[in-house]
N, C-alpha and C positions, 0 to 999 in steps of 0.2 A: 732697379727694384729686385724682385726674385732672381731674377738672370744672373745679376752682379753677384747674389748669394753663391751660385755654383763657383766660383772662384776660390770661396773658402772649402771644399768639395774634394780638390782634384785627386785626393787620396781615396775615397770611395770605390771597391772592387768588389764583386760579387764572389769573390773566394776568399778564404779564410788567408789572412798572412804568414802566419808559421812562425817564422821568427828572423830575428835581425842579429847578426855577428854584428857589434859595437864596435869592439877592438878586438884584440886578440886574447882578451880574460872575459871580457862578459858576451856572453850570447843570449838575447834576451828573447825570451819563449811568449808565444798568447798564452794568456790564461784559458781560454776556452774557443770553442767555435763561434763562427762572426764576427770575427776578429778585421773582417775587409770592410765593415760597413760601422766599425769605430771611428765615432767622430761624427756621425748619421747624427742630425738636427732631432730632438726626441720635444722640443718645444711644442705648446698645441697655437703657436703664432701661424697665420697665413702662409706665410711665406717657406717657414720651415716645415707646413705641413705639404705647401707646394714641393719643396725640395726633395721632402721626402717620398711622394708619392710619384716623380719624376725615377727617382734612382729606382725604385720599386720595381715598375710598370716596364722598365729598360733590364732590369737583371730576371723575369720572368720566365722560367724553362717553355720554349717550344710550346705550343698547343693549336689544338684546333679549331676554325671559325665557331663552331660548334659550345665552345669551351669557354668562347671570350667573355661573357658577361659574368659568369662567376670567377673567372680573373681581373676582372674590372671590380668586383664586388670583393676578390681579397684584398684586392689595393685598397681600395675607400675602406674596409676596416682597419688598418693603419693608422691612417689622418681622421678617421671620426672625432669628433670635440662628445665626448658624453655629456652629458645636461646636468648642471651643478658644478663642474671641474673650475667653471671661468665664471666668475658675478662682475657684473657689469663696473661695481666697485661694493667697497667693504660691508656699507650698509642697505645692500641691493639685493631683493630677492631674485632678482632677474636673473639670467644669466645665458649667454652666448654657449651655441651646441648646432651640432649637426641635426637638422628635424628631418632632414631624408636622405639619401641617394637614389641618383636615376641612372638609366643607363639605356641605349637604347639600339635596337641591331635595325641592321639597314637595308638587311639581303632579307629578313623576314617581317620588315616594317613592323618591329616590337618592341615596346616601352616595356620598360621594369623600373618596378619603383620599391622603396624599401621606407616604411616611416621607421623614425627613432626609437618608436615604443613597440613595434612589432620584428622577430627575427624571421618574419615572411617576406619573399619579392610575391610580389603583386606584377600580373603579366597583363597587359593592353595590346592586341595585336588592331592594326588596323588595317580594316577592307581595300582590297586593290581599286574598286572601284567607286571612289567616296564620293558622293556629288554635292554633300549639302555640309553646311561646318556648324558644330555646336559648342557656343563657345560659354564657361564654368566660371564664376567667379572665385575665387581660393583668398581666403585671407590669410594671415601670418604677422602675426605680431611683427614688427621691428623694432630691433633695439638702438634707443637713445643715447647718448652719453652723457 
């Protein structure tokens, strides 16, 4: 499935390529920077947003524990599906989309959550010493085909 997609991949590099000597008359130049991550899946299918979001998360500069949810949260703005991009089909108002991201640290037991229609994270820290559970019903449309 996804995994086997990395095989069409193996050219992906987090640096620009510069250019290729052909032969000894052409030497062919990038047009621009990004030129390492040409060929990157730009589809908003599963799979190529997996891919994408895989080479992302791995070409990352350095940072600190501290840092990592809004590096988690640059990633997921990548692969977001915005709402209207995909109808379920032609005569469908429906249509398939990201309605959130989450994200959640583990050293400070905190959720963050992001809905679709808001460019706030929303922070849930929870108590070290939790005794009793409450548990929220959440509906969500799901779509048909």
């Amino acid at each position: 499935m996804a995994f086997r997609q990395f095989g069409n991949d193996v050219q992906l590099t987090n640096h620009n390529l510069g250019q290729q000597q052909l032969n000894s008359q052409l030497n062919i130049k990038q047009i621009e920077s990004g030129s390492g991550l040409l060929g990157l899946p730009g589809d908003y299918t599963a799979p190529s947003r997996f891919v994408k979001s895989v080479f992302f998360s791995n070409f990352l500069a350095p940072f600190k524990r501290e840092q990592g949810i809004c590096q988690l949260y640059n990633v997921f703005k990548a692969v977001m599906l915005p709402k209207g991009i995909e109808h379920v089909n032609a005569q469908s108002e429906k249509c398939d989309y990201t309605g959130y991201c989450s994200g959640y640290d583990l050293t400070q037991r905190t959720f963050y959550c992001q809905p679709e229609d808001c460019p706030t994270l929303t922070k849930f820290t929870l108590e070290k010493n939790i005794d009793s559970k409450i548990t929220k019903a959440i509906s969500h449309e799901l779509l048909t085909k």
